[in-house]
N, C-alpha and C positions, 0 to 999 in steps of 0.2 A: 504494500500500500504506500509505502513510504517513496517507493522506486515510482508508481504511477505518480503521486503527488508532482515529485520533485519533474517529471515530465510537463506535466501542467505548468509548473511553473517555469519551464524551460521555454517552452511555447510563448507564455506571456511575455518575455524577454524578449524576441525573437520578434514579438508584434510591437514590443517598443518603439525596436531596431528599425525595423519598415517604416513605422509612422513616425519619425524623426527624434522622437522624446530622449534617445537613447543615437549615440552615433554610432554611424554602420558599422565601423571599426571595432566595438565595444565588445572584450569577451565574455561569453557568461563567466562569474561570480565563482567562485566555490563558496558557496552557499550552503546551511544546512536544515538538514530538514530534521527537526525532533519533541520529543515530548514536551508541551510548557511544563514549566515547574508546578504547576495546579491544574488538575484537570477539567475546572471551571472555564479556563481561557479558552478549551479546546483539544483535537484530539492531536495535534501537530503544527507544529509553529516554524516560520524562516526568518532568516533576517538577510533576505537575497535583497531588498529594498534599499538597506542600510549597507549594503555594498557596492551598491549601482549608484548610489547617489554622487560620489565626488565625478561618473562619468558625464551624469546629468549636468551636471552644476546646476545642482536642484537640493531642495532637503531631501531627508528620509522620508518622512511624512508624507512628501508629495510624490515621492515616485511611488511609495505605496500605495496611494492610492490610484497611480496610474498601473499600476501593475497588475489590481486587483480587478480595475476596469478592464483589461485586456487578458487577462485570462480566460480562455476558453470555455465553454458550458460544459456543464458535468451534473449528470443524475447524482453523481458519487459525492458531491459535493453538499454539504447542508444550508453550511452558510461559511462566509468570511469576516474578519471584522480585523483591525488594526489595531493595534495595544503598543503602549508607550512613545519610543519617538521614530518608531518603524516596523515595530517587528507586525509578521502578520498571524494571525492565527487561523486556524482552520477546525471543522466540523466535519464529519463523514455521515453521509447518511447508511442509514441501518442495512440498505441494499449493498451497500459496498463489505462491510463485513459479512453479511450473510455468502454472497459469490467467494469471499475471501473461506470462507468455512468449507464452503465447496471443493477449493483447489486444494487444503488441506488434507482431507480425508480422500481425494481423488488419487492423490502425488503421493501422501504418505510419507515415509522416510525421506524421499529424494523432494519434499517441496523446503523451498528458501534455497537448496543448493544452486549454484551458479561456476561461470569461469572466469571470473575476475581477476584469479589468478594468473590463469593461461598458461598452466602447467610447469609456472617458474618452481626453481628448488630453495626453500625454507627448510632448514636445521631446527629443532627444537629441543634442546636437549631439556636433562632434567630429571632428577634425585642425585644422579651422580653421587654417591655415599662413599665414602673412603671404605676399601675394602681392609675394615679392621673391628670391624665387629658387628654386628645383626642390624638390620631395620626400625625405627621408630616411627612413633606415631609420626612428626614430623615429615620423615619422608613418604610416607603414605597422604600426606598431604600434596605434598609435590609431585607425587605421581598424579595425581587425580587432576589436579592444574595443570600440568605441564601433556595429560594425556586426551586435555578438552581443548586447549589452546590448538593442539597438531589436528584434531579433529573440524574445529570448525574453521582451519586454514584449507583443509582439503575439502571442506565444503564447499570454500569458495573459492574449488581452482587451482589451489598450490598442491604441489608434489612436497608432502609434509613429511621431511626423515624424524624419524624418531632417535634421539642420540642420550647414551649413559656417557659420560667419561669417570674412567676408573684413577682414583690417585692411588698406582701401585708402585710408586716411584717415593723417594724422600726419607724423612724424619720419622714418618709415623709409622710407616712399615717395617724399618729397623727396630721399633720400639716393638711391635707387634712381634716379629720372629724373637727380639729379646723375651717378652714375655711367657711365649709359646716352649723356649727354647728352658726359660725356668722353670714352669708349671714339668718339663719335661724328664728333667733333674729331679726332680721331689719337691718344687719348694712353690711356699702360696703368699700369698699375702701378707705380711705381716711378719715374715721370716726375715732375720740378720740378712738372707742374702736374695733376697728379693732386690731386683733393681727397682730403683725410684722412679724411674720412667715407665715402669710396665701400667700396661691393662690390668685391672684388676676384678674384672667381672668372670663370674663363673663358666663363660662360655669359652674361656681362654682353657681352661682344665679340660675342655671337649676336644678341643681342636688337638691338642696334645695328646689324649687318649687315642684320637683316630689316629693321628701323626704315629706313636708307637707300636698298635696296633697292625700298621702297615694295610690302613684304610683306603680304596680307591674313590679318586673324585672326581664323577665326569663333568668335564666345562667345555659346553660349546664345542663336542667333536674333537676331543682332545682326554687325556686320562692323566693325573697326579695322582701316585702311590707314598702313601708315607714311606720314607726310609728307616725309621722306628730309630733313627742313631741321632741321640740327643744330644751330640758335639756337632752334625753338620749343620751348622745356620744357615748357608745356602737351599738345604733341603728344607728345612724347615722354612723358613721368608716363602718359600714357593709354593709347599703345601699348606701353611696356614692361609695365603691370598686366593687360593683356589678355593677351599674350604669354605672360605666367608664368602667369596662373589657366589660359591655355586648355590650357598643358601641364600644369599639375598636373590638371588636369580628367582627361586624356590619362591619365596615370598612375595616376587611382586607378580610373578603367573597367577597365585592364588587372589592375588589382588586385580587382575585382571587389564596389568599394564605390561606392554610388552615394545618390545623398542627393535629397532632395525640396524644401529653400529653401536657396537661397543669398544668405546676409542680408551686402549691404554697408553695414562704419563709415559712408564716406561719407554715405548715405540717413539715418543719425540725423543729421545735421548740416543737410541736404536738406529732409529736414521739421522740422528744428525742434526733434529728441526731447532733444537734450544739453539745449539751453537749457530747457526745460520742464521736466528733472531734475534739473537745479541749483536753479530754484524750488521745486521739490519738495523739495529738501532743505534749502534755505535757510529755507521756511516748516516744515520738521521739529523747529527750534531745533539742528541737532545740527551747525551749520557754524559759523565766525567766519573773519574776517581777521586777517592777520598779515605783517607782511613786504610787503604788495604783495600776496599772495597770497589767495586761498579756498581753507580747509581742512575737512575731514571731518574729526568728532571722531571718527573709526572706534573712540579707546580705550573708548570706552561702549560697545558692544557687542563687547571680546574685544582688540583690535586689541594690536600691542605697543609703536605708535605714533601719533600721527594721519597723517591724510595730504593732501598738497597735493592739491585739485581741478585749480584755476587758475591757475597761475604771473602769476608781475607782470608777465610780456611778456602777458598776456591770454590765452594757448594751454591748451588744456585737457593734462592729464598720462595717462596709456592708463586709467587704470582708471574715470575719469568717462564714458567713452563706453560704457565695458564695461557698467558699472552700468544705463546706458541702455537699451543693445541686452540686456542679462537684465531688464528690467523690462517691455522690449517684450515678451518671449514670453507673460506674464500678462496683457496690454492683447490680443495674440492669442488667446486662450482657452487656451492651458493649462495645464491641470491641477497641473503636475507639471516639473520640468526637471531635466535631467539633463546634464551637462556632463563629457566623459572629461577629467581632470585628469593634465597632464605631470608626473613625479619635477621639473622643477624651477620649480615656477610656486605652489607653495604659500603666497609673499605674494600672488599675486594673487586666492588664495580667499579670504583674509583680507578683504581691500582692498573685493571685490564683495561680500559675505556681508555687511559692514559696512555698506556703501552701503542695500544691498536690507534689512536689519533698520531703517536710519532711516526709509526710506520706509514699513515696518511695511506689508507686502506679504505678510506671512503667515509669513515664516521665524523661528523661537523663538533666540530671545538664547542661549538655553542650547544648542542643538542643534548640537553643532558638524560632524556631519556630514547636517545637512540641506541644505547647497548644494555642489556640488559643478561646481570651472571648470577647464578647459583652455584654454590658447594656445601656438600653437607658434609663438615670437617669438627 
């Protein structure tokens, strides 16, 4: 209904254009057509009037009313009426939702879909969970957003990937095989030789039982066997990361979210993409040293600091990989990205949004909600 409106009022423009009110030259408006704040005013309101006017050199008020004059007749229409210093209001008579009922239950599933899209490619990643310990309420939340958001992109048109990224690379994964590697040894919690960095939840003592046990884990067309040898860390880092993705894997089938790449940290380090993005930004001018360290001047584009790349021990810091792997999905072809954003991760849209405007990858300095990132860390 909203799509016919807005025709109608395309029309009316267009008879402006003819009858001189309006010069020939004059493009339509982007104009919107939507709910008033009160549904006393009506069932949809524009302020295409209040946009046409500096062409007129006319007021609001009066091209509104010439607009209203020229708008084509319509059953569908109730009435019209002007509200404040242009906007117009609109009434639909009961014949137009009724036919609107009709196509409803006609169309079924497939009514509202469209190709607005036109089959371009959108990324949408989303729970993205550090592969170190189970599922929470939380990202059950993210799934459900981030798995409605992909859906009504391909309703309208877009080729909607569905994208997990795994951080099975860093700090925490070390901590996690440390952990796994204790629990492995005999020791829990609260023991003299418990590391202070470990996990400490019981589902670390699981992973360790399979681990010894010499448990197989299938992932994704691939198999980890525990090596049951509580001195190999290597073994263990790689059976406990499979362990937990292949349960959260486990967990969001039954949740009924299911995804199309599963992109691991790891693999940007694997090919090479960190190091190649650091030279990208070091040839950006928009990095120096300091301290031992490589910094992203992130305050040039917004930041409310800069921020360390690469520590003096030479290790990169989380959001130089991040930067990486969001730079990869434009080296991928697409279009578009979309990342479900945690309540508490909003330095790290800072951090990436920074990184990806030095590489001047297409995101506007000003735009501050043109990137949008989630991690569940």
């Amino acid at each position: 209904m909203k799509a016919q409106l807005r025709a109608l009022i395309g029309q009316g423009i267009e008879a402006l254009r003819a009858n001189g009110t309006l010069p020939a030259d004059t493009l339509p408006p982007d104009f919107v057509v939507e709910r008033p704040k009160t549904r006393e005013h009506g069932d949809f309101a524009t302020n295409a009037a209040m946009l046409l006017a500096k062409a007129a050199r006319s007021n609001p008020r009066a091209i509104a009313q010439a607009l209203v004059a020229a708008l084509p007749a319509s059953d569908d229409i109730a009435s019209v009426e002007i509200a404040g210093p242009g906007f117009i209001n609109f009434k639909f008579a009961p014949v137009a939702y009724q036919r609107e009922v009709v196509s409803v239950l006609k169309e079924g599933q497939d009514y509202g879909r469209n190709l607005t899209g036109n089959g371009r490619t959108v990324g949408v990643e989303y729970v993205s969970a550090n592969p170190t310990g189970p599922l929470h309420v939380g990202h059950g939340r993210a799934g459900a957003i981030g798995d409605c958001i992909a859906r009504v992109l391909e309703a309208n048109g877009w080729n909607a990937k569905r994208e997990f990224y795994y951080n099975d690379a860093g700090v925490q994964i070390e901590n996690l095989a440390k952990s796994v590697q204790a629990r492995a040894r005999g020791f829990k919690p609260g023991d003299a030789q418990w590391p202070s960095e470990a996990y400490n939840g019981e589902y670390i003592g699981d992973v360790a039982t399979a681990y010894l046990t010499g448990q197989t884990v299938e992932l994704e067309g691939s198999q980890v066997v525990g090596a049951k040898d509580a001195e190999d860390i290597e073994a263990i880092r790689r059976f406990a990361v499979a362990y937990l993705r292949n349960e959260q894997n486990q967990d969001l089938a039954a949740f009924g979210v299911d995804f199309d790449i599963y992109f691991l940290e790891s693999s940007l380090y694997k090919d090479g993409k960190v190091e190649e993005t650091v030279a990208q930004l070091n040839a950006s001018g928009h990095t120096y040293e300091e301290g031992g360290a490589l910094w992203l001047r992130s305050t040039d584009f917004g930041d409310d600091k800069d921020r360390v790349m690469r520590k003096s021990d030479g290790t990169y810091t989380y959001f130089l990989p991040d930067v990486a792997y969001h730079l990869s999905k434009w080296q991928r072809g697409y279009e578009r990205a979309i990342t479900e954003l945690g309540a508490d991760h909003h330095g790290s849209l800072a951090r990436v949004r920074a990184g990806l405007q030095a590489l001047d990858v297409g995101i506007p300095q000003a735009g501050r909600n043109t990137c949008c990132t989630r991690w569940s860390r």
